[in-house]
TITI-293450 format. One record per residue (C-alpha): residue in three letters; z, x, y. Coordinates in steps of 0.25 Angstrom, whole numbers, plus 5000, padded with zeros to 4 digits. Each point is the difference from the previous one (the first is absolute). Example, Ala and Ser with C-alpha at 12.3 -4.5 7.8 and 13.67 -1.06 7.14 Angstrom:
BEGIN
ALA503150494982 SER499850065014 
This chain:
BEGIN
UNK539360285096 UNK501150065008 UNK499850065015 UNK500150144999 UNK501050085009 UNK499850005015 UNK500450134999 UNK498950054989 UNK498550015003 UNK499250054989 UNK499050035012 UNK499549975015 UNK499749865006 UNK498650014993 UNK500550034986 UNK500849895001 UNK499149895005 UNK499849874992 UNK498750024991 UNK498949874999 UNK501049934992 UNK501250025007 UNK500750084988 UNK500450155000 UNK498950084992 UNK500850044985 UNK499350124992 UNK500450044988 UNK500650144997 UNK499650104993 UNK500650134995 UNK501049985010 UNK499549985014 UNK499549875005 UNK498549975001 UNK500149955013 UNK499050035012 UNK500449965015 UNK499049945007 UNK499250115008 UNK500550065012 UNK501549964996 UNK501050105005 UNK501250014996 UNK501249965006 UNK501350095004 UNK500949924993 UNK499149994987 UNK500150154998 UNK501750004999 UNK500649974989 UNK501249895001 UNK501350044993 UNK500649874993 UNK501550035000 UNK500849894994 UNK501149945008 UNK501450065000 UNK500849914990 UNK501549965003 UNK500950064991 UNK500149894988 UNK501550014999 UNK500549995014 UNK501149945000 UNK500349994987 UNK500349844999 UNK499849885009 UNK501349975004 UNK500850075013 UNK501350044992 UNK500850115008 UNK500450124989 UNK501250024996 UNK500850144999 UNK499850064989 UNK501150004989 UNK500450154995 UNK499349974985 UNK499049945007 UNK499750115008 UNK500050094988 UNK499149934994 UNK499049985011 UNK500250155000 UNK499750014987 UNK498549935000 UNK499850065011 UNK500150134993 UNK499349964987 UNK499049895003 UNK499750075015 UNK500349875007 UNK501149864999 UNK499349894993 UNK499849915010 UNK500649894991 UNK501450075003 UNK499950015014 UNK499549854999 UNK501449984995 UNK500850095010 UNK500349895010 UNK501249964990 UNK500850134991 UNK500549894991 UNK498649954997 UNK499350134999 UNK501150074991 UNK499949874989 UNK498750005002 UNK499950154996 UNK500849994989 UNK499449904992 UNK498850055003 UNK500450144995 UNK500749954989 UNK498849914996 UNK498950095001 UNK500650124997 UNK501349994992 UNK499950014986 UNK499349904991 UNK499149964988 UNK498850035009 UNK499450095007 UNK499850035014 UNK498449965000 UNK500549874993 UNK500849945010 UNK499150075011 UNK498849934993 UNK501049875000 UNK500250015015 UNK498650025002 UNK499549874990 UNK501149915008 UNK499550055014 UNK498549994997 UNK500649834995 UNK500649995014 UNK499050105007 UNK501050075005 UNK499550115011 UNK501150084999 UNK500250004986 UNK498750004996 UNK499750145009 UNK501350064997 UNK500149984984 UNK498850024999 UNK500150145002 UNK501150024993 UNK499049954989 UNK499050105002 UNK500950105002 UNK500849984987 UNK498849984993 UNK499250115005 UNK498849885000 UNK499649935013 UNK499149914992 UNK501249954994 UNK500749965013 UNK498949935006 UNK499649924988 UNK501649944998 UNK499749995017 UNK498949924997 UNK500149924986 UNK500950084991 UNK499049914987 UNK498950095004 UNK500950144997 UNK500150074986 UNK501249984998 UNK501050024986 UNK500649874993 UNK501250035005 UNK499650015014 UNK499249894999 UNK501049904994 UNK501250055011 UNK498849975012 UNK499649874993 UNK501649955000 UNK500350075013 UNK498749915006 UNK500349894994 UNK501750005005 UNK499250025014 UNK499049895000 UNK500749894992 UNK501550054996 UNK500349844994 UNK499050034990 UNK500650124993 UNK500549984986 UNK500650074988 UNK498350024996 UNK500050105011 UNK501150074997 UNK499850024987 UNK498750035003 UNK500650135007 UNK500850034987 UNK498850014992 UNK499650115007 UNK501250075001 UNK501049975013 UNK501549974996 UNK500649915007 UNK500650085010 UNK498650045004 UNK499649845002 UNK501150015009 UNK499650115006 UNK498549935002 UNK500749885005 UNK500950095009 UNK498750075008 UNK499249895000 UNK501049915008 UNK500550125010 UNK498350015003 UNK499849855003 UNK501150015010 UNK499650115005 UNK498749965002 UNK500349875005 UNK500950065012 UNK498850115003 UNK499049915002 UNK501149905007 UNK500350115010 UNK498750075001 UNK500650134993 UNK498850115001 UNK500050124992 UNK499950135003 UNK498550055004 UNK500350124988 UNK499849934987 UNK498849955005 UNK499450144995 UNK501050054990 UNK499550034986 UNK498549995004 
């Protein structure tokens, strides 16, 4: 049985002395109030009669710094700038992936481009397809990062939180179409054991309806997601504290 709290006494020295069996007298209780009778003559205590707030302690803030590694930032290329600008404006805050990046203009500005062109260009699937991709991938590599930041995206295209957390967790256990099932199943599968994938997996992708530009295009995310999570979880890449409680 635990000790109680030094600082708690449910009553004076006497209500607290050991009984003949040198264990604390438990009652039962009954419509709410505890059936428990201090010996006689106890008095109460000062410290019995406060109640003791409980405030949980102060957490750090879970994205600072934003990765592992001491790299001094760079200055800012103009289109880089604009762009920073241009989340800031739309998202209400810089991704911290981007600022991740912003040691070295070259890197950030490819990295922004295939990104853009990957997940938003135009292509066979949607927008919650490849975001459902990035976030199968991610949940394969447990990605942190990825896993916190796509999947938002996932419940925000979706307008269904359950959906995010269950391709979080084990995207088998989501109700899911054919089609989405069969493009998670190859994009898992190109993840966990990429020798083993055969013309049987992309056919089976055909049978439900991808072209072959969108097999590439399944191909495409699923490759940018395990380098990305692979370099995240190398350099300790925290994501940014808001999609915790986006599309709640």
């Amino acid at each position: 049985m635990p000790k109680a709290n030094k600082t708690v006494k449910a009553a004076g020295k006497a209500a607290i002395a050991k009984s003949e069996t040198d264990q604390p007298m438990l009652r039962a209780i009954k419509g709410g109030k505890a059936a428990f009778k201090p010996p006689a003559k106890a008095t109460l205590g000062k410290s019995s009669a406060k109640a003791i707030p409980l405030k949980p302690a102060s957490a750090a803030a879970d994205d600072a710094p934003v990765i592992g590694l001491n790299l001094e930032p760079a200055k800012l290329s103009p289109a880089m700038s604009a762009y920073f600008k241009k989340c800031q404006d739309k998202l209400g805050f810089v991704p911290n992936v981007l600022i991740a990046y912003a040691f070295d203009m070259t890197k950030l500005e490819t990295f922004v481009a295939m990104y853009n062109d990957l997940m938003l260009g135009e292509s066979g699937l949607s927008k919650i397809e490849r975001e459902m991709i990035a976030v199968a991938v991610s949940s394969q590599n447990r990605c942190y990062y990825c896993l916190t930041a796509h999947g938002a995206a996932v419940r925000q295209y979706s307008a269904n939180p359950l959906l995010g957390e269950h391709l979080v967790m084990n995207y088998r256990v989501a109700r899911l179409t054919k089609r989405q099932r069969a493009m998670l199943d190859f994009a898992v599968k190109l993840t966990a054991s990429p020798w083993n994938v055969e013309e049987g997996d992309r056919e089976r992708l055909r049978r439900v309806g991808f072209a072959d530009r969108d097999i590439w295009d399944i191909s495409a995310v699923t490759g940018f997601f395990n380098m990305s999570n692979r370099v995240a979880s190398a350099v300790d890449m925290r994501p940014n504290t808001i999609y915790h409680g986006q599309a709640r």
